[in-house]
N, C-alpha and C positions, 0 to 999 in steps of 0.2 A: 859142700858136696854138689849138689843142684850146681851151683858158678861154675865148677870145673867142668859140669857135663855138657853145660853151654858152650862154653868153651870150647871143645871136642868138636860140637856138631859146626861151631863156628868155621872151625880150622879146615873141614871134611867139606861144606860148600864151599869155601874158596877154592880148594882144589878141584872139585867136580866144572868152576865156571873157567878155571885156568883152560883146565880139558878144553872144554866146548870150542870158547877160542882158539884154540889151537888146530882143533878139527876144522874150522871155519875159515882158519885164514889158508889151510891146508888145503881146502875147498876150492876156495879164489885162484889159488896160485895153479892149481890141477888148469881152472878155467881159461886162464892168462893165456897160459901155454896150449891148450890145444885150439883159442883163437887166434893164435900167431903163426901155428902149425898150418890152422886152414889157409888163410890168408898168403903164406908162404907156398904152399902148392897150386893156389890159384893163379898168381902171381909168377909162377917159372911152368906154365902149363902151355908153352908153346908161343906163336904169333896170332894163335885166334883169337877173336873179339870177344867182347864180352858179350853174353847173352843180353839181348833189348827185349823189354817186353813189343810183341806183332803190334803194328800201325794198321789201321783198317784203311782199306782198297778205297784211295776216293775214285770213283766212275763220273768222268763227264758226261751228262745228260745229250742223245747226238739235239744239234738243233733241227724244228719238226718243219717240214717241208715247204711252209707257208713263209716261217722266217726265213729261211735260204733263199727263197726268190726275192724277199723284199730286200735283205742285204745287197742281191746283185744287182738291184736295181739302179738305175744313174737317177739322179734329182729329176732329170727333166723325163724320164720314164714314168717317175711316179706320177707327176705332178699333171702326164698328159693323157696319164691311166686312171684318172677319177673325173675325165671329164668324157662325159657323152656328145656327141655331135650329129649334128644332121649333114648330109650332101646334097649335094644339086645332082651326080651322076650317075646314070643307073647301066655303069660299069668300070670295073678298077681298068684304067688306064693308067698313063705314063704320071700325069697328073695326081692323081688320087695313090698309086705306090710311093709315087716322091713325098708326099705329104704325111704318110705313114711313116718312111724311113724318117721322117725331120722329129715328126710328132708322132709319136705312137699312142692315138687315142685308145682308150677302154671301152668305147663302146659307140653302136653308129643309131640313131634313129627312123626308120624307114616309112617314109610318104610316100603317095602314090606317082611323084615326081621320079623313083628310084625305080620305075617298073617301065617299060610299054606295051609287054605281053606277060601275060603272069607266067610263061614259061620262061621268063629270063629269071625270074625274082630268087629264085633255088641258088643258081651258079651265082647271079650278083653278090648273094650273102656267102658264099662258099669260098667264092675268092678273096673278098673283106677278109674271112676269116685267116684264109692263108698270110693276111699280113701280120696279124699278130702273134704274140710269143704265145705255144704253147702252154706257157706255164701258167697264163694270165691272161688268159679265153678273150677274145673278144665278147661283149656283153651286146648282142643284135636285139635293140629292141623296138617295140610298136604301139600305137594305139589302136586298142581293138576293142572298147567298149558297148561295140554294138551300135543301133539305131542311125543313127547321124553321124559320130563317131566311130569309122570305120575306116582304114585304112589299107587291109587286106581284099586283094581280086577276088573278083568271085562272088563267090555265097557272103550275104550278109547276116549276121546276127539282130536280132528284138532288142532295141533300146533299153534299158535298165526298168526305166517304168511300165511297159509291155510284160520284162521278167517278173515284178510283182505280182501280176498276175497269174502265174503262175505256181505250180508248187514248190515246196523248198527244193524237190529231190529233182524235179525238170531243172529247175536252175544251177542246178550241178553238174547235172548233164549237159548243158548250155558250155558250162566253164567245159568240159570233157572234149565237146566237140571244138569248141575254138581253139585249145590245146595243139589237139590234134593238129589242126591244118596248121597253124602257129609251128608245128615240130617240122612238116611235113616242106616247109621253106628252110628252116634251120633258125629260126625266131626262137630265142627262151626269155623274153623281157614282157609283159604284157603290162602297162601302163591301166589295167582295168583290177578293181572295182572302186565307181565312186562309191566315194561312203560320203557324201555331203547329203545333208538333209533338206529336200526342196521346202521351203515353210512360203514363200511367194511367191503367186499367180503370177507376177510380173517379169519375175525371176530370169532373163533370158540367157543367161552365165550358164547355168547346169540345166535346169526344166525336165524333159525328158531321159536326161542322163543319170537323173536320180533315181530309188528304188521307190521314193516317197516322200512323203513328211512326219512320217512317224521314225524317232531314231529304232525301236524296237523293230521295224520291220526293214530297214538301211541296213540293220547288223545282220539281220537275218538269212535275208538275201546275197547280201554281200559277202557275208562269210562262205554260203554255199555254190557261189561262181570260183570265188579263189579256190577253194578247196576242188572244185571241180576242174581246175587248171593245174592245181597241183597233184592232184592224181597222174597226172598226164607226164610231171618235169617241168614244169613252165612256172618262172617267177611270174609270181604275181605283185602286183602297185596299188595299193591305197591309197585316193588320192580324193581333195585336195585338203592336207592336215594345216590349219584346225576346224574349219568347216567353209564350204564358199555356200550353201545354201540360203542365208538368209541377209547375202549381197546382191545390190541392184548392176552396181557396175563389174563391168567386163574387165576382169585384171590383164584382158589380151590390151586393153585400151588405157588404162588408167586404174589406181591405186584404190580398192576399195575400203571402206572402216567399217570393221564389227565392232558397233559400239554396245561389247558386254565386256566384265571383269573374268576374273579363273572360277568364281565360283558358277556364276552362270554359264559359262563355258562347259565345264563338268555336268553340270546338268543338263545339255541338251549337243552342243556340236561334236565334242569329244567322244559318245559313249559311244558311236559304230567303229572308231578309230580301237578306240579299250578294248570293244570286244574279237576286234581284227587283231590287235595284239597277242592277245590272250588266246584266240585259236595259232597261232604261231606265223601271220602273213610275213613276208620274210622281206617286203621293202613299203617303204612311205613317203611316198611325193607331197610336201610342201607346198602350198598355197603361197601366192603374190599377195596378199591383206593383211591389212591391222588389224588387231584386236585391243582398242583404244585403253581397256582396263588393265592390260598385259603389260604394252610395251608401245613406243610408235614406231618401232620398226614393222616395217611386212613381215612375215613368219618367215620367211625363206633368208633373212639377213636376222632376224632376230634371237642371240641364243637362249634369250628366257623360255623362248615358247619351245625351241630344241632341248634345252634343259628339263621343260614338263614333260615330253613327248619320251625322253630318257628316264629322269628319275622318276614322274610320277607314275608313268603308263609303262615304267619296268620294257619299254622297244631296247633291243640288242640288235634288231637287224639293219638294213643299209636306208640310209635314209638319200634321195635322192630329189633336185629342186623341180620345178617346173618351168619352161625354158624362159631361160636368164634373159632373153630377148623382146620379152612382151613389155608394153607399153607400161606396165601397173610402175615398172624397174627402171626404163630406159627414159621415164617421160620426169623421171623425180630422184635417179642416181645417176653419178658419172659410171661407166664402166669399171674403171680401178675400185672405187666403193663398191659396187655391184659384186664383182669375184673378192675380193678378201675379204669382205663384212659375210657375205653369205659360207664362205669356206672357214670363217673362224668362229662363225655362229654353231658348227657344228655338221653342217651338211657333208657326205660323203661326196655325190658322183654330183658334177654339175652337170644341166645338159643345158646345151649352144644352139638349138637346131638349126638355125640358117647360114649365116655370116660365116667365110672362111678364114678371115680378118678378124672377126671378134674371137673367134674360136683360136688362133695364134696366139692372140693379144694376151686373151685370159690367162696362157699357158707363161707369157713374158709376166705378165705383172705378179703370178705366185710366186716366179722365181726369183724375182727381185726383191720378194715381200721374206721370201726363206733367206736370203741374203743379208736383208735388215733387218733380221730376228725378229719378226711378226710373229713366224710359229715355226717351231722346227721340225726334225724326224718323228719325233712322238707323235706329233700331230698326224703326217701324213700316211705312218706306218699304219695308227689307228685306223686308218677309213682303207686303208688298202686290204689290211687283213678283216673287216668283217666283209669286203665284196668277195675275197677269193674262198673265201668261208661259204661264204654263201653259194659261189660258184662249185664248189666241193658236192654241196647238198647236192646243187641240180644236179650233178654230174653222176652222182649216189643213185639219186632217184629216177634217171636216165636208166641207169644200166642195171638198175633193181626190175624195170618196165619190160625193157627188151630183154 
């Protein structure tokens, strides 16, 4: 009895799983059919495309106004736009526009040779200015350090070490007023403040050009003449980096040696340099000297010491030599060593100030040196765009004044 009932329930599942399946493969074939149905109206629904998921808007970035000038620039543009030059004339003649049209220098140096009434000295810098390209300022600069070191008509400014003497905020006002008449010819380069630190009586290189011999009171001072120029729009120069104060010889004459290492150096010639940095001075003239623990290059050919002056003291702004023409250079380099050791050591602006011949020269031997792949565009675009950067600032800080 029981076996037959089994039996029963046996027969009764297989028919319920017959079902299922049946229902399921019923299912499928529903499925089949209305994915062939869709496919098929997709498929005869005209000549439009098929729907793409959106591509996102790529935007070229425009390029910023700095790179535009340096693309249109020609090789020998750049090449005669990071050097500064002195003249003999103290007015653009036929001479002096020729010499622009061949060579378009970046920037002119002005001696008292460039004057014979200081009512000329305005128009002489005004018409300079006229020859160069708007885009790419002529850079009119001077030394105006004061005491001994003065080159502007007129009114003289208190030596450096006179300014010690005085207070921090007078010596602001110092930079304020040099500024001023600096603007007042069309001058925006001021080759001032030393920051070298006198440590010797004998000292006849710097002496009175110094703020002292104490670095604390070098950075002091020094920082509040720049900034008192900068108020005004007026680059200001740090100068001579890594220190000429505790040199006996005349790098105007022959090649001096600081015989210390990097650590001694940090501890005493470098710190008015750091703290010039660090208030934000926006350029640094180089020094003709060894520093025998460094390097036996002079600083101005050497790029370890432009390497510290970068990576360790964190400088971004223009660094610029002191003129290539002095004895420390010309008495112990050929010329061609001279401009491509010192331009690939890292120097931005070279300046020439006398020779009309060397100042050409200088301009032939980069070219030839960018030709032999010594250094290419990167190199030169680099020094180009932190001048015109910098020319930007002044230009900011100009028209923030007026």
């Amino acid at each position: 009895m029981n076996c037959e009932k089994d039996k029963g329930y046996h027969e009764i599942e297989i028919k319920r799983n017959k079902k299922k399946e049946t229902i399921l493969m019923a299912k499928r074939f529903a499925l089949l059919i209305l994915v062939g149905f869709i496919v098929l109206i997709i498929g005869c629904s005209g000549d439009s495309d098929p729907v793409l998921p959106l591509e996102e808007e790529v935007v070229e970035e425009e390029p910023d106004r700095i790179e535009k000038v340096i693309t249109e620039m020609s090789l020998r543009q750049k090449i005669a736009g990071l050097i500064i030059v002195g003249l003999d004339s103290n007015q653009v003649d036929d001479q002096v526009e020729q010499m622009w049209a061949e060579y378009p220098f970046g920037g002119v140096i002005i001696y008292e040779r460039n004057y014979i009434r200081e009512d000329w000295l305005k128009d002489f810098i005004a018409e300079l200015k006229d020859l160069s390209n708007p885009e790419f300022p002529l850079l009119v600069c001077i030394d105006e350090e004061g005491g001994s070191i003065s080159r502007l008509p007129g009114e003289t400014f208190p030596a450096a070490a006179e300014m010690a003497r005085l207070s921090e905020d007078d010596v602001y006002q110092v930079g304020q007023a040099m500024a001023e008449k600096l603007n007042g010819f069309g001058i925006m380069v001021n080759f001032a403040p030393v920051l070298d630190i006198n440590t010797d009586p004998q000292n006849t290189v710097i002496g009175s050009r110094s703020f002292g011999g104490d670095p604390d009171i070098v950075s002091t001072y020094g920082r509040a003449l720049f900034r008192g120029m900068e108020s005004q729009g007026v680059i200001s120069v740090g100068k001579h980096y890594p220190g000429h104060g505790s040199t006996l010889i005349d790098s105007h004459v022959d090649l001096p040696v600081l015989e210390k290492n990097k650590d001694e150096l940090f501890a005493f010639e470098i710190i008015p340099f750091q703290k010039a940095v660090e208030a934000g001075i926006p350029m640094i003239m180089t020094a003709h000297l060894v520093v025998s623990g460094i390097d036996d290059k002079p600083a101005t050919m050497s790029k370890t010491l432009v390497d510290i002056l970068r990576r360790d003291l964190k400088f971004e702004g223009v660094i610029v030599s002191d003129d290539l023409e002095m004895g420390a250079l010309t008495e112990n380099y050929s010329w061609d060593e001279t401009i491509v050791e010192t331009f690939l050591a890292g120097t931005d602006l070279l300046l020439i100030g006398h020779s009309y011949n060397l100042q050409v020269e200088a301009v032939h031997i980069l070219e030839e040196a960018f030709h032999a792949g010594v250094f290419g565009d990167e190199r030169l675009n680099s020094s180009l765009r932190r001048v015109m950067e910098m020319q930007e600032n002044y230009y900011y800080q100009t028209e923030k004044k007026d």
